[in-house]
C-alpha positions in Angstrom: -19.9 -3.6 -12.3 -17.2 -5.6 -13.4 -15.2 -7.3 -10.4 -11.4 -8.8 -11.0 -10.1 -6.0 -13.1 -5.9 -6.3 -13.7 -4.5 -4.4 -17.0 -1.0 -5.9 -18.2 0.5 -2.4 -17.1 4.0 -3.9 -17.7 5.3 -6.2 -19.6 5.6 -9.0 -17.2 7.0 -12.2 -17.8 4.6 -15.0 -18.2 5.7 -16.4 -14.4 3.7 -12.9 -13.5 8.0 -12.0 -12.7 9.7 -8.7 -13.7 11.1 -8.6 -17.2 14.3 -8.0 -18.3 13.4 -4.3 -19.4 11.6 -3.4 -16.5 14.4 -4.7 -14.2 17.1 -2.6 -15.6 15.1 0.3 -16.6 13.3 1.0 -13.2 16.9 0.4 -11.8 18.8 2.6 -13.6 16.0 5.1 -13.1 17.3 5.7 -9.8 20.9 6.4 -11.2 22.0 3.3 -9.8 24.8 2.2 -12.2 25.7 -1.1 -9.9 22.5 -2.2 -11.1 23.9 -2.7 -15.2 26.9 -4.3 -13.8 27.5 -8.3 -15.1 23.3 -8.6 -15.4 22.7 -9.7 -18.5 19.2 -10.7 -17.7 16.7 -10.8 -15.1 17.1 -14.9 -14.3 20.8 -14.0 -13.5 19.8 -12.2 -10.4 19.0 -13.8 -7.3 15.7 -14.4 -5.9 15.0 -11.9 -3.1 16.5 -12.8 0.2 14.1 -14.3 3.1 14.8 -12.1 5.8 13.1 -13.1 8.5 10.4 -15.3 9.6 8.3 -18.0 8.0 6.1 -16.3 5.1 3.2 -18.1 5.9 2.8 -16.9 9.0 2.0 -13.5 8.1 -1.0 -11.6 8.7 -1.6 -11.4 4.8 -0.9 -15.0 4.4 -3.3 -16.3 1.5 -3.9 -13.1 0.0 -2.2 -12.3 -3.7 -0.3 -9.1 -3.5 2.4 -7.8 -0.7 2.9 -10.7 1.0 3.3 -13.6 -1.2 4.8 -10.5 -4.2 2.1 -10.9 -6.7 -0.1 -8.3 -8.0 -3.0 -7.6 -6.2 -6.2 -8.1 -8.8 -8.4 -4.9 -8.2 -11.6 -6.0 -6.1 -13.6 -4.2 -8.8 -13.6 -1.7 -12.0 -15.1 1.1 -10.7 -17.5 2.4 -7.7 -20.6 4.0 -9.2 -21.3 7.6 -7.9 -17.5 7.7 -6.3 -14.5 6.3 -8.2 -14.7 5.6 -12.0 -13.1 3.0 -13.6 -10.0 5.4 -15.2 -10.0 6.6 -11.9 -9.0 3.3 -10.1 -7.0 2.1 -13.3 -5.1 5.4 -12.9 -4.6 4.5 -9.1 -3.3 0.8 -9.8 -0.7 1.9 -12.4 0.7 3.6 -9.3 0.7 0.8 -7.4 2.1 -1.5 -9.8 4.8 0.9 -10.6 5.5 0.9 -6.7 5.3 -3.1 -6.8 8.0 -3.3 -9.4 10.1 -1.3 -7.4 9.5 -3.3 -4.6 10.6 -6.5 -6.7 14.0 -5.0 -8.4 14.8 -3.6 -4.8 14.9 -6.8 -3.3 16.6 -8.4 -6.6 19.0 -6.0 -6.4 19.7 -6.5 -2.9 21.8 -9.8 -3.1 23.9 -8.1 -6.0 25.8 -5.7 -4.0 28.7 -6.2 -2.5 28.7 -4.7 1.1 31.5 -2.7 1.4 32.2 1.3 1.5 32.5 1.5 -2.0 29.0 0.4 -2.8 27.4 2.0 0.6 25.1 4.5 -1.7 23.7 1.7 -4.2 23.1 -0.6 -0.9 21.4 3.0 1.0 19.8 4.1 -1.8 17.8 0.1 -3.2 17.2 -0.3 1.4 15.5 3.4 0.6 13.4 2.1 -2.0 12.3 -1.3 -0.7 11.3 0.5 2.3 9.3 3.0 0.7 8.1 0.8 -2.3 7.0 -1.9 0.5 5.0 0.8 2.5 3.3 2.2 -0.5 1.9 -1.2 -2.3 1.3 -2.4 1.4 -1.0 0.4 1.9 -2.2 0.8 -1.5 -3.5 -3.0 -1.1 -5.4 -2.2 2.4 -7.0 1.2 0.8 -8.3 -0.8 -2.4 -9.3 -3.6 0.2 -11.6 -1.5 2.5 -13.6 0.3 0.0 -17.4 -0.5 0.0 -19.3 -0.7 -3.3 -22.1 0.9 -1.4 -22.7 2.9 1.4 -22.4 0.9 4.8 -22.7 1.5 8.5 -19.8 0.2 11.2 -20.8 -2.4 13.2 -21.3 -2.2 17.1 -18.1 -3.5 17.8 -16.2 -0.9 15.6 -18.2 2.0 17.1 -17.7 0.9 20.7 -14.2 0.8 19.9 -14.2 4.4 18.1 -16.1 5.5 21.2 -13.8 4.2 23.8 -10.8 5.3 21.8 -11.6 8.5 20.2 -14.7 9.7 22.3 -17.4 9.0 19.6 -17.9 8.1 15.7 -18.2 12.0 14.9 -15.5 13.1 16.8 -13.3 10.3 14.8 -14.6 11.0 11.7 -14.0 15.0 12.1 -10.6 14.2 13.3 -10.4 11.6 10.2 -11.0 13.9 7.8 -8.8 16.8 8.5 -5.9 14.4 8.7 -6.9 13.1 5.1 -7.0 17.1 4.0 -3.5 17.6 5.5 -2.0 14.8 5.0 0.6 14.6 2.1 -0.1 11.1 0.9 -1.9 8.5 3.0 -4.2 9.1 6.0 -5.0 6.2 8.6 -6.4 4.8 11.0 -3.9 2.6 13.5 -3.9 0.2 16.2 -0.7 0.5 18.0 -0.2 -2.3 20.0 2.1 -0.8 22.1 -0.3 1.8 24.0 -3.7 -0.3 22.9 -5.0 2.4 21.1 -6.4 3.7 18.0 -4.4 6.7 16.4 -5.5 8.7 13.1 -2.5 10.1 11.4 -1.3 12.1 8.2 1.2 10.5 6.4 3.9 11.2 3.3 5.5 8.2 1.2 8.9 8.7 3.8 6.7 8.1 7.1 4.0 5.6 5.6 5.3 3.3 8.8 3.2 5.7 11.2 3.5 4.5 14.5 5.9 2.4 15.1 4.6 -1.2 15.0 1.1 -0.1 14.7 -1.3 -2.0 12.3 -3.3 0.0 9.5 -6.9 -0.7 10.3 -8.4 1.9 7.7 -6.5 3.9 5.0 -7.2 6.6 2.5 -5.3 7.1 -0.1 -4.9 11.0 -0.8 -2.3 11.3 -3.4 -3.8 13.1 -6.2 -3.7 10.2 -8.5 -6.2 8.3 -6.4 -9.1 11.0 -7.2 -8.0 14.0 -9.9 -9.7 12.4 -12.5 -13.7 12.3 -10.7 -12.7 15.2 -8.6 -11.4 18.7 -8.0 -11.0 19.0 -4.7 -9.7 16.5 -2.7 -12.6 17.5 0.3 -15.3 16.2 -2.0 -13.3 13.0 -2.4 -12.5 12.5 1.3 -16.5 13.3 2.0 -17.3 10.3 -0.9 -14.8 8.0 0.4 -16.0 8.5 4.2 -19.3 6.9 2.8 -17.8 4.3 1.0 -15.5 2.5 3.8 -16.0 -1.4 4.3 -16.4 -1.2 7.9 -16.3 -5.4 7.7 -12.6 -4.8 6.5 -11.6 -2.7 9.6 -13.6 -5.0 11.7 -11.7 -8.2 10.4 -8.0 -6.3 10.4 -8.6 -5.9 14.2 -9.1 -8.8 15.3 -6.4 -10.3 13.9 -4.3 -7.6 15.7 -5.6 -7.1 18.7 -4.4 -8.5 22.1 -7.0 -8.9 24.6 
């Protein structure tokens, strides 16, 4: 098993940046025509604005992909007897296409002028850096906590599934029939708020869940994270529910949690 895969998906500029024809390309995708105005190449735009915070004080501080904007590398090539390697290459190009939306989103940003004449080009690139950010965000967690093998939670994650949703079966039943109804993504949270753990179906729109709750454990079931190995996404959700890194959950947490 080969560990560290990355494919050049795109053709990045050797800083790991966006090129020039990415940049403009995935910009005018969206049929935003500010986007061609007075850029004659990608250095002429501004970096992306800091917009709030100190970045290394994030929770993801250290680790290459949404929170210093570098592509994630893939933890490994494939999973033998649940994801193939085309399968999880086929899964990354969707993330990387979401990352480089991410990036000319938040290039794009500083460019236009805020004013009423612009208010759909500003809308429409806060749109997509919301929904670009939630989808490599998650994308990065659910490629993070898969296990190579098969492994068992520890007794700190099952006394906290038991308190929270009654017992590991009952969780696991009520995992699984969010992952079979859910449009995109379905999670496991830890909301702050109410200092519980939630399970919830999500779409690319609500990827946010609860608000200000912390993904402990996702699965990602857009069809391009399993057509190729499988036809049904229940066989998928039944592989993936035996290949979770429970270590991963463990660790995300207790760097969350208020005691």
């Amino acid at each position: 098993m080969k560990k560290g895969f990355a494919r050049n998906t795109t053709n990045l500029g050797r800083d790991g940046g966006v090129g020039r024809r990415e940049l403009l390309g995935a910009a005018l995708t969206l049929g935003l025509a500010a986007a061609a105005r007075g850029v004659a190449s990608a250095a002429e735009l501004p970096p992306a604005p800091a917009e709030s915070g100190a970045g290394h004080e994030g929770l993801l501080k250290g680790e290459a992909g949404f929170h210093a904007r570098t592509p994630m590398v893939l933890p490994f090539a494939e999973i033998f007897g649940f994801l193939s390697h085309d399968q999880l290459e086929a899964n990354y190009l969707a993330y990387r296409r979401d990352f480089d939306r991410l990036v000319v989103s938040e290039r794009m940003l500083p460019t236009i002028p805020h004013d009423a004449a612009h208010g759909n080009d500003y809308g429409m690139m806060r749109r997509q850096q919301i929904e670009a950010a939630n989808s490599v965000l998650l994308h990065e967690l659910y490629f993070r906590n898969l296990a190579v093998k098969p492994m068992k939670p520890s007794a700190d994650v099952l006394d906290n599934l038991k308190r929270q949703m009654g017992s590991f079966e009952s969780w696991r039943a009520d995992f699984v029939e969010c992952a079979r109804i859910a449009p995109d993504w379905a999670i496991l949270e830890y909301d702050p708020y109410d200092g519980r753990w939630h399970n919830l179906p999500a779409s690319e729109e609500d990827a946010g869940g609860w608000v200000g709750g912390n993904p402990l454990l996702v699965c990602d079931v857009a069809s391009h994270a399993y057509v190729l190995n499988y036809h049904e996404r229940a066989k998928y959700v039944a592989r993936f529910m035996e290949h979770i890194d429970w270590n991963a959950v463990a660790e995300r947490y207790r760097a969350v949690a208020r005691h």
